[in-house]
mmCIF file as Biopython writes it, N, C-alpha, C and O atoms, coordinates in Angstrom:
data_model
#
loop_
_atom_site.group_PDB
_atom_site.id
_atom_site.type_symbol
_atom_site.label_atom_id
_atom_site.label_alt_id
_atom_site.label_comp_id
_atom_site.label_asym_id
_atom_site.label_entity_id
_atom_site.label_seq_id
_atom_site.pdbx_PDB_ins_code
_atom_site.Cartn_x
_atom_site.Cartn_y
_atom_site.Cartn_z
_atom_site.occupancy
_atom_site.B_iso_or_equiv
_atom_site.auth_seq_id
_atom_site.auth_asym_id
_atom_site.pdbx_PDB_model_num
ATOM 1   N N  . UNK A ? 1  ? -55.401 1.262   55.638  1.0 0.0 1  A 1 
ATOM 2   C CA . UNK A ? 1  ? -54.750 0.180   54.985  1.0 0.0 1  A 1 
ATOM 3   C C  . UNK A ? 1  ? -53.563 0.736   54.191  1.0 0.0 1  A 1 
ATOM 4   O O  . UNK A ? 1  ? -53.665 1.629   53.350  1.0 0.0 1  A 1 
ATOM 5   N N  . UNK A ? 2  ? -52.502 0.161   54.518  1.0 0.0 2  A 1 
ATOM 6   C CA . UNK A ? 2  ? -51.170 0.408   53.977  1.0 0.0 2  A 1 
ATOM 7   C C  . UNK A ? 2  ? -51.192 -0.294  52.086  1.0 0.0 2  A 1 
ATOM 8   O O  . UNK A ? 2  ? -51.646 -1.251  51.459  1.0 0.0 2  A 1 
ATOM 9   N N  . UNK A ? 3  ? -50.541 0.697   51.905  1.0 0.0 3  A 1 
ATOM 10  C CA . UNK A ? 3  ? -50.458 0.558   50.200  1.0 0.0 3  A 1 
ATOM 11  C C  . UNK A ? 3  ? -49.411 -0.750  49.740  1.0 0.0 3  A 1 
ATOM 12  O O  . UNK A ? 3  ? -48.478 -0.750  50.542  1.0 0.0 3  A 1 
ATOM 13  N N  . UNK A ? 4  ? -49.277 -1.667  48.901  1.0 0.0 4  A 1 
ATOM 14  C CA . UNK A ? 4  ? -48.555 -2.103  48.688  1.0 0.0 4  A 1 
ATOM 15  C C  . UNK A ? 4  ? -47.559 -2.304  47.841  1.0 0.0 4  A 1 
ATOM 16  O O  . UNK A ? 4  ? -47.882 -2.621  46.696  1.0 0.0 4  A 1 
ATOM 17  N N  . UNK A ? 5  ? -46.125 -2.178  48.161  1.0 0.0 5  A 1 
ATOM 18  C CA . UNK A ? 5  ? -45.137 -1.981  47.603  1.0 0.0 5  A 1 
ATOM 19  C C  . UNK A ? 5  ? -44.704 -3.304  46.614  1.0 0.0 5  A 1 
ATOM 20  O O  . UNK A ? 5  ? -44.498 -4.466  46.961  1.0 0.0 5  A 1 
ATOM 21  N N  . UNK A ? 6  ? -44.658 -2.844  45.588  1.0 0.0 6  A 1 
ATOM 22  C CA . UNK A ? 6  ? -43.869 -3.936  44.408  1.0 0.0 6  A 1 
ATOM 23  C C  . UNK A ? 6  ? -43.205 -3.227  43.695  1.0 0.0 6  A 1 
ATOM 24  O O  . UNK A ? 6  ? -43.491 -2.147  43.178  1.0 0.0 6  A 1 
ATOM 25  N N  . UNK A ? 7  ? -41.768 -4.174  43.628  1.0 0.0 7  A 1 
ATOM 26  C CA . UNK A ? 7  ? -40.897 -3.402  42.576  1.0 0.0 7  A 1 
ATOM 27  C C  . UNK A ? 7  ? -40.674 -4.541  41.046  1.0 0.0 7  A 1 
ATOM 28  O O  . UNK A ? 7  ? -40.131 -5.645  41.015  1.0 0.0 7  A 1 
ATOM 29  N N  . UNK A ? 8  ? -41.082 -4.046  40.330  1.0 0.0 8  A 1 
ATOM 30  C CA . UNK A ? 8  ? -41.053 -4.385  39.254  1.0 0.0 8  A 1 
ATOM 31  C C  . UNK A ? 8  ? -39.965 -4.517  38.063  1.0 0.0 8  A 1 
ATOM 32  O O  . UNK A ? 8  ? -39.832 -3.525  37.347  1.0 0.0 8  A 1 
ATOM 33  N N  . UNK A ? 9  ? -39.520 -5.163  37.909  1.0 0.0 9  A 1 
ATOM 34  C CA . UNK A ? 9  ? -37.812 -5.251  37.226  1.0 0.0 9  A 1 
ATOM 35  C C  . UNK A ? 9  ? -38.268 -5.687  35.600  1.0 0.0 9  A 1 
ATOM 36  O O  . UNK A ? 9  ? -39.056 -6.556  35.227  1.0 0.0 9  A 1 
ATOM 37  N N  . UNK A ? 10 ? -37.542 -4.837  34.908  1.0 0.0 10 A 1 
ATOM 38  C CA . UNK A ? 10 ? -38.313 -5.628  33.630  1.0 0.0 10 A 1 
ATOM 39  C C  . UNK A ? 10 ? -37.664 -6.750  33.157  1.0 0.0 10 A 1 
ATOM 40  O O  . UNK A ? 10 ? -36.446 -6.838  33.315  1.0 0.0 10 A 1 
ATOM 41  N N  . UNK A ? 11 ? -38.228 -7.541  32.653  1.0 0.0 11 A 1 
ATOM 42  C CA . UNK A ? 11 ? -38.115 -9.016  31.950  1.0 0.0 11 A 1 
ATOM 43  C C  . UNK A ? 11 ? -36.482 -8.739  30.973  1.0 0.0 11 A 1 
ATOM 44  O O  . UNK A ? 11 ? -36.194 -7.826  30.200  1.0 0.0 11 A 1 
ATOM 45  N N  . UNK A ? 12 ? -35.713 -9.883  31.398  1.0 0.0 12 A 1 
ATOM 46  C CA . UNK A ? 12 ? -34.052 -9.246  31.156  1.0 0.0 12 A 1 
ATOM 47  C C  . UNK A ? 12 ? -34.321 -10.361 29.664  1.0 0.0 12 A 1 
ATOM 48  O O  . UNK A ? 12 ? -34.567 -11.536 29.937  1.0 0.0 12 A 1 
ATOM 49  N N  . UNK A ? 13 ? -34.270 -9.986  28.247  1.0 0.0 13 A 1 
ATOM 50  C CA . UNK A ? 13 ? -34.191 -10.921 27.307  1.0 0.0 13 A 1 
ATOM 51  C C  . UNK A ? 13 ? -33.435 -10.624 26.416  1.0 0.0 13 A 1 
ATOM 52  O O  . UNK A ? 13 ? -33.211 -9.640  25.710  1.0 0.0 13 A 1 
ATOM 53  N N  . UNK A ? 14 ? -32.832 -12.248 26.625  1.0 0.0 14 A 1 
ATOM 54  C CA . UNK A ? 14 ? -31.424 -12.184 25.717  1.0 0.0 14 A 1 
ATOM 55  C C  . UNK A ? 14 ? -31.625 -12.459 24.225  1.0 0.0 14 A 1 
ATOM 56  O O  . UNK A ? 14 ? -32.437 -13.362 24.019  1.0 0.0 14 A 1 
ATOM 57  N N  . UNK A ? 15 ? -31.219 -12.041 23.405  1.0 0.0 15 A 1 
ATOM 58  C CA . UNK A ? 15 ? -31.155 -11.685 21.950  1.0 0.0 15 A 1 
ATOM 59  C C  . UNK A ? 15 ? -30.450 -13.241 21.301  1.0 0.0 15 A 1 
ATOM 60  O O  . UNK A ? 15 ? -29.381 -13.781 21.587  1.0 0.0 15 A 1 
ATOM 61  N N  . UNK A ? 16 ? -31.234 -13.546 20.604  1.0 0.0 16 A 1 
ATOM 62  C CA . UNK A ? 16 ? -30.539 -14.748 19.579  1.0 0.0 16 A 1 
ATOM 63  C C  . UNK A ? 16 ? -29.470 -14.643 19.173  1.0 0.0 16 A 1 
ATOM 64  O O  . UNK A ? 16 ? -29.322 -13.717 18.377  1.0 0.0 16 A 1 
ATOM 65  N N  . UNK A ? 17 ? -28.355 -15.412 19.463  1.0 0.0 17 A 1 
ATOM 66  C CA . UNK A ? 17 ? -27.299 -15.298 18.192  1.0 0.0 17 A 1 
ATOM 67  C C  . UNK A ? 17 ? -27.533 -15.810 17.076  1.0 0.0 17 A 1 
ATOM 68  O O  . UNK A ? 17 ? -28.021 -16.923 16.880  1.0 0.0 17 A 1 
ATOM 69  N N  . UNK A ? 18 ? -27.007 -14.581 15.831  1.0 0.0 18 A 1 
ATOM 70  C CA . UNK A ? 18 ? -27.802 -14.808 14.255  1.0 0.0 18 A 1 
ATOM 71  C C  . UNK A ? 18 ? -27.207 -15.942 14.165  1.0 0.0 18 A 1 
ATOM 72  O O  . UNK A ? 18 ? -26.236 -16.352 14.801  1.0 0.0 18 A 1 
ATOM 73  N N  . UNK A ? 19 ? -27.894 -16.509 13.250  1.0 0.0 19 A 1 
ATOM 74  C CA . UNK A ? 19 ? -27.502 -17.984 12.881  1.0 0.0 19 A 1 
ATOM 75  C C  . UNK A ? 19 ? -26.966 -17.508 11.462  1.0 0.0 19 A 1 
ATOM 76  O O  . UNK A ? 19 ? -27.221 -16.483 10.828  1.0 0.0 19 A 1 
ATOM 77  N N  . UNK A ? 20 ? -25.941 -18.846 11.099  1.0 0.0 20 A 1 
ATOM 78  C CA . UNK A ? 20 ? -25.229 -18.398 10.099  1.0 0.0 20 A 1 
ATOM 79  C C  . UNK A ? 20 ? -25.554 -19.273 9.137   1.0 0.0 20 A 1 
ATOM 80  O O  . UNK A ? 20 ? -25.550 -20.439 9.531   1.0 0.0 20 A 1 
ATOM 81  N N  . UNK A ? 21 ? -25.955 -19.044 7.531   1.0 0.0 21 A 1 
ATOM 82  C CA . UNK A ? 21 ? -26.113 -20.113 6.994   1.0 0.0 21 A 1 
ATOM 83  C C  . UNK A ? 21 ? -25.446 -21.364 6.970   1.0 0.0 21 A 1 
ATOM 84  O O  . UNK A ? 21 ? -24.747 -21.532 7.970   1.0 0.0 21 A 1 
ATOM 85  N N  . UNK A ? 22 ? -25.436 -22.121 6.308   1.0 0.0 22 A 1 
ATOM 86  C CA . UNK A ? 22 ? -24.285 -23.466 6.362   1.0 0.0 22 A 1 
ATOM 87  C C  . UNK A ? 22 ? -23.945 -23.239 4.844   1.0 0.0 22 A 1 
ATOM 88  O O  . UNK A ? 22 ? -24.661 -22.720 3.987   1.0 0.0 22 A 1 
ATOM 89  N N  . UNK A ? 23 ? -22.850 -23.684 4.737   1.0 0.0 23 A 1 
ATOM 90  C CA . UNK A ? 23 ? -22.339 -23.096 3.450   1.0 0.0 23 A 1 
ATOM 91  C C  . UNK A ? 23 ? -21.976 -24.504 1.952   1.0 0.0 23 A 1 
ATOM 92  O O  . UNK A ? 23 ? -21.657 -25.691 2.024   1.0 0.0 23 A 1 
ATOM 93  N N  . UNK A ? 24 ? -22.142 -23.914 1.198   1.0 0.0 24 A 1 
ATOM 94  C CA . UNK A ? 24 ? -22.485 -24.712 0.135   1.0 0.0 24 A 1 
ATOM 95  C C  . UNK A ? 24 ? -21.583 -25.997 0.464   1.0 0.0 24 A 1 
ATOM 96  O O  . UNK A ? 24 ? -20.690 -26.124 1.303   1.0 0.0 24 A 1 
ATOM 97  N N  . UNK A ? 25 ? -22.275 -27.211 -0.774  1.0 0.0 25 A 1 
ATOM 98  C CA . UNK A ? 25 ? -21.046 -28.410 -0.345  1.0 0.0 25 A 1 
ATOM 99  C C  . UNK A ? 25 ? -20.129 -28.529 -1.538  1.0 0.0 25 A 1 
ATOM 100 O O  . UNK A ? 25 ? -18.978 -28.942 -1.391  1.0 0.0 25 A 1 
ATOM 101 N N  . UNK A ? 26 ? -20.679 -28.125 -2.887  1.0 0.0 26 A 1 
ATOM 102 C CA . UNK A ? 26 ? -20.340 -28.383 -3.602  1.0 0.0 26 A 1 
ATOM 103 C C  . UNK A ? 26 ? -18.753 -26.845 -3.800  1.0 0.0 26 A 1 
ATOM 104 O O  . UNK A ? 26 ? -17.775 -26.768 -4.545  1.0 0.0 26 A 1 
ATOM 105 N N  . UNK A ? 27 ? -19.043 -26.368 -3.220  1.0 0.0 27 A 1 
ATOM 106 C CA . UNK A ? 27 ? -17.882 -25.224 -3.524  1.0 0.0 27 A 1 
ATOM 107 C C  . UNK A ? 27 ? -16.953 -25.216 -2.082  1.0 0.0 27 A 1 
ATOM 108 O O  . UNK A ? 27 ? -15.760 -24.934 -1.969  1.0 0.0 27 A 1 
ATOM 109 N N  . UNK A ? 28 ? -17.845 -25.593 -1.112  1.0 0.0 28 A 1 
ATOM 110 C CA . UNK A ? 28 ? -17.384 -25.270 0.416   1.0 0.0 28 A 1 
ATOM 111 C C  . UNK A ? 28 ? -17.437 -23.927 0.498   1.0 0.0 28 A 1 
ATOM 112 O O  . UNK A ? 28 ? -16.352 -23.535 0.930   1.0 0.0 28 A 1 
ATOM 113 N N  . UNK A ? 29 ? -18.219 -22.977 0.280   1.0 0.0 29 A 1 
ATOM 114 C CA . UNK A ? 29 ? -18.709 -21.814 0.849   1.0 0.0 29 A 1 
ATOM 115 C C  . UNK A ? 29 ? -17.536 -20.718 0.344   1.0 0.0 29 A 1 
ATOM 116 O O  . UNK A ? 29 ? -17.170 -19.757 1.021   1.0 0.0 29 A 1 
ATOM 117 N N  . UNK A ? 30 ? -16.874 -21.172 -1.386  1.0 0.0 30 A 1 
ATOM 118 C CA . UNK A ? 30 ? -16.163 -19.509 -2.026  1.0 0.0 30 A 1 
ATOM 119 C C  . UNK A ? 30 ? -16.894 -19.496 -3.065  1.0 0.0 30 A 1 
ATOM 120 O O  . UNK A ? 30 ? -16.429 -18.645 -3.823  1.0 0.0 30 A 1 
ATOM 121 N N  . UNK A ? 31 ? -18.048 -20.124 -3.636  1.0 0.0 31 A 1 
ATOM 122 C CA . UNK A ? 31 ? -18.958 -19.995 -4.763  1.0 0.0 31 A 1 
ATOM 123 C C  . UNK A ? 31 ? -18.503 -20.133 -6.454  1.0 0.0 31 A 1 
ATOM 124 O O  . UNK A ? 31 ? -19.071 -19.962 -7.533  1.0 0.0 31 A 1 
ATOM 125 N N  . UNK A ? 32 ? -16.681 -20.684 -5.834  1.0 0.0 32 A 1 
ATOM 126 C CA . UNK A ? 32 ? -16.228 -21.299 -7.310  1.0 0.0 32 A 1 
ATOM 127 C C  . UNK A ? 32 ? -15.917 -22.897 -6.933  1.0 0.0 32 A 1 
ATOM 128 O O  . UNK A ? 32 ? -15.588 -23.432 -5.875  1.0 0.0 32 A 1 
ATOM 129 N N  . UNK A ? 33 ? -16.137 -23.355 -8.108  1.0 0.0 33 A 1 
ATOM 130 C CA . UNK A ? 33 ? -15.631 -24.520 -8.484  1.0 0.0 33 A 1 
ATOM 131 C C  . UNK A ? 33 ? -14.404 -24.987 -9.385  1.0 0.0 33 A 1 
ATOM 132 O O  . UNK A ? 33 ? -14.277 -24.377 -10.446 1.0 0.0 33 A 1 
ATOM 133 N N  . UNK A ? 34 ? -13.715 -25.741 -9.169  1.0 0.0 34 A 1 
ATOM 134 C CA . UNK A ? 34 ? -12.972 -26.349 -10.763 1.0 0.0 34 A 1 
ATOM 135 C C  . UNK A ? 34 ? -13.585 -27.080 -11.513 1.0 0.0 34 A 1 
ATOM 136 O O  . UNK A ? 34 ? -14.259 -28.099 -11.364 1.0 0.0 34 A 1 
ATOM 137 N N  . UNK A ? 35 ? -13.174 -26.225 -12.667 1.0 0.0 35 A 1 
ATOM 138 C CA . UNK A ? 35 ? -13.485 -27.095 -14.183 1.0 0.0 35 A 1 
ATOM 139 C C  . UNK A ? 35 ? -12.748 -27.237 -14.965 1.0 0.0 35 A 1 
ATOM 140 O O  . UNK A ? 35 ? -12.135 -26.368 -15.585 1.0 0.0 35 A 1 
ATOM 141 N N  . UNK A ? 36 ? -12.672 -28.751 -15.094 1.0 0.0 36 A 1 
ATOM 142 C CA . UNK A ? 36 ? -11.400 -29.155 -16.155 1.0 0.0 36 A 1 
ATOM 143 C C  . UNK A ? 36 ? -11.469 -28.605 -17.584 1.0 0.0 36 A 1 
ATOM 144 O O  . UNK A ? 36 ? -12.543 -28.704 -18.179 1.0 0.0 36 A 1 
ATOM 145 N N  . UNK A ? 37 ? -10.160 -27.895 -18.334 1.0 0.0 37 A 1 
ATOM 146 C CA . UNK A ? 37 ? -10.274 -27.520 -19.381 1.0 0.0 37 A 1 
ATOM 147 C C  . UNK A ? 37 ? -9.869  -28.612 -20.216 1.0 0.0 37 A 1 
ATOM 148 O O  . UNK A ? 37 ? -9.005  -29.308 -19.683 1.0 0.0 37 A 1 
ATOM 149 N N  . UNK A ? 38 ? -10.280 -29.036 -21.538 1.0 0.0 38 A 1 
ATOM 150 C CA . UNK A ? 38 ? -9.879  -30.233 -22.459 1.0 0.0 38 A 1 
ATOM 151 C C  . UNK A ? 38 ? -9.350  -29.620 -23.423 1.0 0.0 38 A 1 
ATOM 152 O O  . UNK A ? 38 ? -9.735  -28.450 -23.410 1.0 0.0 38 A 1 
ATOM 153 N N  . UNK A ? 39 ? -8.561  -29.858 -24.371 1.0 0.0 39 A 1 
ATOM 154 C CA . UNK A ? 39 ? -8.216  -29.520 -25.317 1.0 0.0 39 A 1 
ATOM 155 C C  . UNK A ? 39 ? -8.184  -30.720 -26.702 1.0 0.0 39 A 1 
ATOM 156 O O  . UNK A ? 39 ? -8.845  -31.724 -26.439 1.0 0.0 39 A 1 
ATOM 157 N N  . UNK A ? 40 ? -7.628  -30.731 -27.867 1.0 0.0 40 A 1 
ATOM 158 C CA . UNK A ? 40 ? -7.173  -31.153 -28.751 1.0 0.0 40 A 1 
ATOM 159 C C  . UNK A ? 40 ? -8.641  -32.199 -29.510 1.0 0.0 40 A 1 
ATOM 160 O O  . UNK A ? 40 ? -9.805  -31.810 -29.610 1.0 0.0 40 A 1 
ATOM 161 N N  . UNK A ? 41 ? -8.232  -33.197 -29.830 1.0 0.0 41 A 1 
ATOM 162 C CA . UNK A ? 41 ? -9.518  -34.157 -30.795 1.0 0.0 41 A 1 
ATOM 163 C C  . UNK A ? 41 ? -9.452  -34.528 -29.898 1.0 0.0 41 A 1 
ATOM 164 O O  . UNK A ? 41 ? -10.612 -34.868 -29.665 1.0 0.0 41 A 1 
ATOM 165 N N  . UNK A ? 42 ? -8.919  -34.750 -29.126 1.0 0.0 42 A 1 
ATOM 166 C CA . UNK A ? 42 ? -9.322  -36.429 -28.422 1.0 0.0 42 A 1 
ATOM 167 C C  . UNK A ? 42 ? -9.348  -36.109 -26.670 1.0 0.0 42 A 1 
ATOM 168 O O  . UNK A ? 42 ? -9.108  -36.838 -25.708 1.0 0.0 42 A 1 
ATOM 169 N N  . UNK A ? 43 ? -9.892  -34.195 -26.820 1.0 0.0 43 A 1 
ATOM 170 C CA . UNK A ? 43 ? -9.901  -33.906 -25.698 1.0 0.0 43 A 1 
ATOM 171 C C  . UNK A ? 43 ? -9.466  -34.385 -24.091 1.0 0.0 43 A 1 
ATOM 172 O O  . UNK A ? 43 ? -10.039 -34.671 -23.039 1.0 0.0 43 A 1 
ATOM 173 N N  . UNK A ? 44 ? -7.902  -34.261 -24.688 1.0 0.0 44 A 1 
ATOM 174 C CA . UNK A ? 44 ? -6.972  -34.597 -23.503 1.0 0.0 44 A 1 
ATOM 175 C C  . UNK A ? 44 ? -7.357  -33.363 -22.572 1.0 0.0 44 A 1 
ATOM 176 O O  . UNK A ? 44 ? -7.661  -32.246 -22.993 1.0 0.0 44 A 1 
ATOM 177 N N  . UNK A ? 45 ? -7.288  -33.788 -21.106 1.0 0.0 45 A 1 
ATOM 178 C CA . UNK A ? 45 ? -7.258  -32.134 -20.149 1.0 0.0 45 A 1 
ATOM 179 C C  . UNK A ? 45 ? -6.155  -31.726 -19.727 1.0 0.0 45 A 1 
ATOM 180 O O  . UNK A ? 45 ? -5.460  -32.660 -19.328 1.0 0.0 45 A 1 
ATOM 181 N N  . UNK A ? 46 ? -5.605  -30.572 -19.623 1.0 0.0 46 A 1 
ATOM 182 C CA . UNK A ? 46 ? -4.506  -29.735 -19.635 1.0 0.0 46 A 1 
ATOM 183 C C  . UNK A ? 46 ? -4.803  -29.022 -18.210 1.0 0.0 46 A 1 
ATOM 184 O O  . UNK A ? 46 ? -3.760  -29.085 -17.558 1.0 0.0 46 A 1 
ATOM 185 N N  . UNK A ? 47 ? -5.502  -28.574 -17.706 1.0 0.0 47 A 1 
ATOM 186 C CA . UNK A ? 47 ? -5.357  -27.924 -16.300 1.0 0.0 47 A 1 
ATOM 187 C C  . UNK A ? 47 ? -6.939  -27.774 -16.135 1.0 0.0 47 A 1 
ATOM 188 O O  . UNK A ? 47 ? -7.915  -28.167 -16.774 1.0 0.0 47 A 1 
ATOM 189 N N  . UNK A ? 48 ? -6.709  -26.932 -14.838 1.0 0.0 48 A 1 
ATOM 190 C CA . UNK A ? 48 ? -8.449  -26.404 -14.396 1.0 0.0 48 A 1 
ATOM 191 C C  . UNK A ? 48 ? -8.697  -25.294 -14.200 1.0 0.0 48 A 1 
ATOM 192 O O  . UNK A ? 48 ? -7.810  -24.604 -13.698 1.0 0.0 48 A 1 
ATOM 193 N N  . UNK A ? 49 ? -10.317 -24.542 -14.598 1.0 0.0 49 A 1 
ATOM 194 C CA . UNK A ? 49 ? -10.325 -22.909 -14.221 1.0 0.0 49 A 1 
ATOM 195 C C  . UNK A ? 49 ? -11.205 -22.679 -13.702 1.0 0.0 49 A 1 
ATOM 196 O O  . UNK A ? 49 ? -12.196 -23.400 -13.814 1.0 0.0 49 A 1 
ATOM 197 N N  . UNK A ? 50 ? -11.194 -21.549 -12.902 1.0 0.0 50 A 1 
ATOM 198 C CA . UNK A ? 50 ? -12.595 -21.081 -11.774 1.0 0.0 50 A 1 
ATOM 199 C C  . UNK A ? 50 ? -13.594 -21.047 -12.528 1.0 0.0 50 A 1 
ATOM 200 O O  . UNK A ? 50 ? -13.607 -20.491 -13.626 1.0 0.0 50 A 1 
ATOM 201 N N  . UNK A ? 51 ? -14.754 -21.778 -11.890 1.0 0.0 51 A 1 
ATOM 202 C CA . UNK A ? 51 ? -16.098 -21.610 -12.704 1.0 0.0 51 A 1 
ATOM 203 C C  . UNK A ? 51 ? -17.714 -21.096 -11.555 1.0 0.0 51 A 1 
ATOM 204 O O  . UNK A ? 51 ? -17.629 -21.710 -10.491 1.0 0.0 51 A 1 
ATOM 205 N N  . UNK A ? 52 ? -18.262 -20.708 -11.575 1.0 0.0 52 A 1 
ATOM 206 C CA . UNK A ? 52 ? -19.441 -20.319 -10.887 1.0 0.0 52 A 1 
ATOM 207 C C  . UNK A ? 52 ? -19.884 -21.722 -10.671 1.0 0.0 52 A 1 
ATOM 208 O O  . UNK A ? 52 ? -19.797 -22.681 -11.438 1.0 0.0 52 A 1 
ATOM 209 N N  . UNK A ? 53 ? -20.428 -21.639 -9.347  1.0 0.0 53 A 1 
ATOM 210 C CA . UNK A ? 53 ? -21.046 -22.576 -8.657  1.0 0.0 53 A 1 
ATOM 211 C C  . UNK A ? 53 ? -22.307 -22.964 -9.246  1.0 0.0 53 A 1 
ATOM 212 O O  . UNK A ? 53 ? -23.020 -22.021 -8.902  1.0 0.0 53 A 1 
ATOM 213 N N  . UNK A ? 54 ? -22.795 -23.487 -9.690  1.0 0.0 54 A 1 
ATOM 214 C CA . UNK A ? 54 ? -24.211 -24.002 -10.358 1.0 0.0 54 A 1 
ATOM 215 C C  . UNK A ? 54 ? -25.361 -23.775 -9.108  1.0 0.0 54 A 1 
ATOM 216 O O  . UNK A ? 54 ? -26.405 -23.139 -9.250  1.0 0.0 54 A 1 
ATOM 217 N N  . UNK A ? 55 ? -24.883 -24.496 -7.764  1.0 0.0 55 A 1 
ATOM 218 C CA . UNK A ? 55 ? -25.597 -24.732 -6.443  1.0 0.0 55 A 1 
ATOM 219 C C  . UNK A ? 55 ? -26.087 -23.942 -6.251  1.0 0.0 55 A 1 
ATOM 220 O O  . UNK A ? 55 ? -27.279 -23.720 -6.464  1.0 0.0 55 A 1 
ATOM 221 N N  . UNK A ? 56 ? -25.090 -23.098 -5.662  1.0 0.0 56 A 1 
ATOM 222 C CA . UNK A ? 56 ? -25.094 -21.458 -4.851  1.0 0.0 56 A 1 
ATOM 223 C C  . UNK A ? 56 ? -25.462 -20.492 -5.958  1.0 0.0 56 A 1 
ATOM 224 O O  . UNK A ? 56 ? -26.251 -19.571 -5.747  1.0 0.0 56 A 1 
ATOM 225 N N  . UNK A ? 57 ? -25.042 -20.643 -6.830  1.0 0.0 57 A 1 
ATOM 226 C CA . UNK A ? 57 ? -24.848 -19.688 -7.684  1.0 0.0 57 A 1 
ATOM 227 C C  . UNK A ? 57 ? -23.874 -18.451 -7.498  1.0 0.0 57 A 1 
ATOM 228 O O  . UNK A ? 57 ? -24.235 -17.339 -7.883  1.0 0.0 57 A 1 
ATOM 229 N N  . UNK A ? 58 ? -22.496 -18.672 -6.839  1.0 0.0 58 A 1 
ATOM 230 C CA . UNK A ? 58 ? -21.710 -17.968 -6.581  1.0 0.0 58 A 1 
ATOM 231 C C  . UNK A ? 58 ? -21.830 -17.179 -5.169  1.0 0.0 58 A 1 
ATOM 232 O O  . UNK A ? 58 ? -21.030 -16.307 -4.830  1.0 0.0 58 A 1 
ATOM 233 N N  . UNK A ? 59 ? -23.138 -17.678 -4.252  1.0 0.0 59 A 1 
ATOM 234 C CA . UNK A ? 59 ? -23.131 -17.309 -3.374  1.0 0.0 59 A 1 
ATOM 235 C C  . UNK A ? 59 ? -22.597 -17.652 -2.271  1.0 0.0 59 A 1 
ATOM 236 O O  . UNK A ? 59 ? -22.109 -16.855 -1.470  1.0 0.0 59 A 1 
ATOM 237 N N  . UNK A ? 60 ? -22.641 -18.786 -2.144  1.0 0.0 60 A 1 
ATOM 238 C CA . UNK A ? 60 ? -21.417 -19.546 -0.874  1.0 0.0 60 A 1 
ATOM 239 C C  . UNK A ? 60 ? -22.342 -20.170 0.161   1.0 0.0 60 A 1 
ATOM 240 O O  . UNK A ? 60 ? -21.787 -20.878 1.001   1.0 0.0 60 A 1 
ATOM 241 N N  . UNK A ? 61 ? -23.730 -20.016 0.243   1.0 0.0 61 A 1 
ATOM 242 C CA . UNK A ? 61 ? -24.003 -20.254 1.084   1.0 0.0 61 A 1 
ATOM 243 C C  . UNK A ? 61 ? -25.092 -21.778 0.634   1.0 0.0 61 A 1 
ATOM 244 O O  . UNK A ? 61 ? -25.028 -22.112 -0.549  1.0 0.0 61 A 1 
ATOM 245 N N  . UNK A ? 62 ? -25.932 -22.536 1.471   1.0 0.0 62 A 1 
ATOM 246 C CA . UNK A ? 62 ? -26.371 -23.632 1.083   1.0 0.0 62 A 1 
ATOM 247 C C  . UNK A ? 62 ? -27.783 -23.334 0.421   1.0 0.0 62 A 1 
ATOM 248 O O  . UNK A ? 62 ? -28.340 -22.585 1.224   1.0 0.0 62 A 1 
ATOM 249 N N  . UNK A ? 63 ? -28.414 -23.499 -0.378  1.0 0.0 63 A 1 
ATOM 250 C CA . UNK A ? 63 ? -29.977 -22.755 -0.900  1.0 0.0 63 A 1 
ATOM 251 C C  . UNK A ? 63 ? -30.868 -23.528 -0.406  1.0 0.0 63 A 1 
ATOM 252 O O  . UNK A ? 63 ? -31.959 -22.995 -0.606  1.0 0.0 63 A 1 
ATOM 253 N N  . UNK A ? 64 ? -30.989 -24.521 0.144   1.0 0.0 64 A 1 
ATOM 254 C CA . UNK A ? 64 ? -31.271 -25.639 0.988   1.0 0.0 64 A 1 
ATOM 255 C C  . UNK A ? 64 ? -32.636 -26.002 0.368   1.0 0.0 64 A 1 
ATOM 256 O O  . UNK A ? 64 ? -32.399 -26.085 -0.837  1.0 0.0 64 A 1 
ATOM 257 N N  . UNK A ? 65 ? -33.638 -26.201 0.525   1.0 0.0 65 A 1 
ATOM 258 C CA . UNK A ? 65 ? -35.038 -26.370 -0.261  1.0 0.0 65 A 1 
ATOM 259 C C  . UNK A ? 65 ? -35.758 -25.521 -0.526  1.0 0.0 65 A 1 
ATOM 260 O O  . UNK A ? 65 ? -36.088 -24.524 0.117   1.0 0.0 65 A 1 
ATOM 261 N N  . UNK A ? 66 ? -36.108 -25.958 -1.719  1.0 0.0 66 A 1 
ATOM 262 C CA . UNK A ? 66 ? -37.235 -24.853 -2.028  1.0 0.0 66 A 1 
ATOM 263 C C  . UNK A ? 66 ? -38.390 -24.631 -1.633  1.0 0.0 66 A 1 
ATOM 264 O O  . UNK A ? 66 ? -39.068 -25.497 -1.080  1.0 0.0 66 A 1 
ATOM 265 N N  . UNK A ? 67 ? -38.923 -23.047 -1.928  1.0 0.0 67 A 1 
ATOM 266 C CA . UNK A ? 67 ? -40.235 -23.127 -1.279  1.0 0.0 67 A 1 
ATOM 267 C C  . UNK A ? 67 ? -41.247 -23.716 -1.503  1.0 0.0 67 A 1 
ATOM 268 O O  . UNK A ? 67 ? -42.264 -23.382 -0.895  1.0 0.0 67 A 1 
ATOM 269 N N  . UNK A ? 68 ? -41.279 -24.897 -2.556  1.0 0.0 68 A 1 
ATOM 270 C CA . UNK A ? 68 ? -42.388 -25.999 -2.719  1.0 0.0 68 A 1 
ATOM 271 C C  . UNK A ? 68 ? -42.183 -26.811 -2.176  1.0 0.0 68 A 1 
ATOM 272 O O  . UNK A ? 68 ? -43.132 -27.563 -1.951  1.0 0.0 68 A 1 
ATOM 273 N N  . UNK A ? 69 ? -40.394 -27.285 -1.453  1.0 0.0 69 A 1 
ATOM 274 C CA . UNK A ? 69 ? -40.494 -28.480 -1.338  1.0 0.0 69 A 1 
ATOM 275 C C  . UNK A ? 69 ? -41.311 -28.916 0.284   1.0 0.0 69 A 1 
ATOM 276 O O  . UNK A ? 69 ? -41.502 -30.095 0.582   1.0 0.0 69 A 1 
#
């Protein structure tokens, strides 16, 4: 009895492309915001300055739910 031949190829598997977070909404993904500066009594506002993202926390990206939720 003749032996039998199999050729065996290994299993070809393609690799995930990383997924990328989705990026904050409140900053749009640079982890600053504007914040109006006020001045005087009757706190008129005069311009705006970079402030840390509250959301992200300066990270840019979305923190999406927490692990309780």
């Amino acid at each position: 009895m003749a032996t039998k031949r199999t050729t065996t190829t290994p299993p070809t598997t393609i690799a995930p492309a990383p997924v990328e977070p989705p990026s904050c909404q409140p900053c749009g993904g640079s982890g600053n915001v504007a914040i109006t500066v006020r001045v005087g009594r009757k706190r008129r506002p005069v311009g705006q300055q970079d402030g840390l993202c509250l959301n992200c926390l300066g990270e840019g990206t979305d923190p999406g739910p927490g692990p309780d939720a």
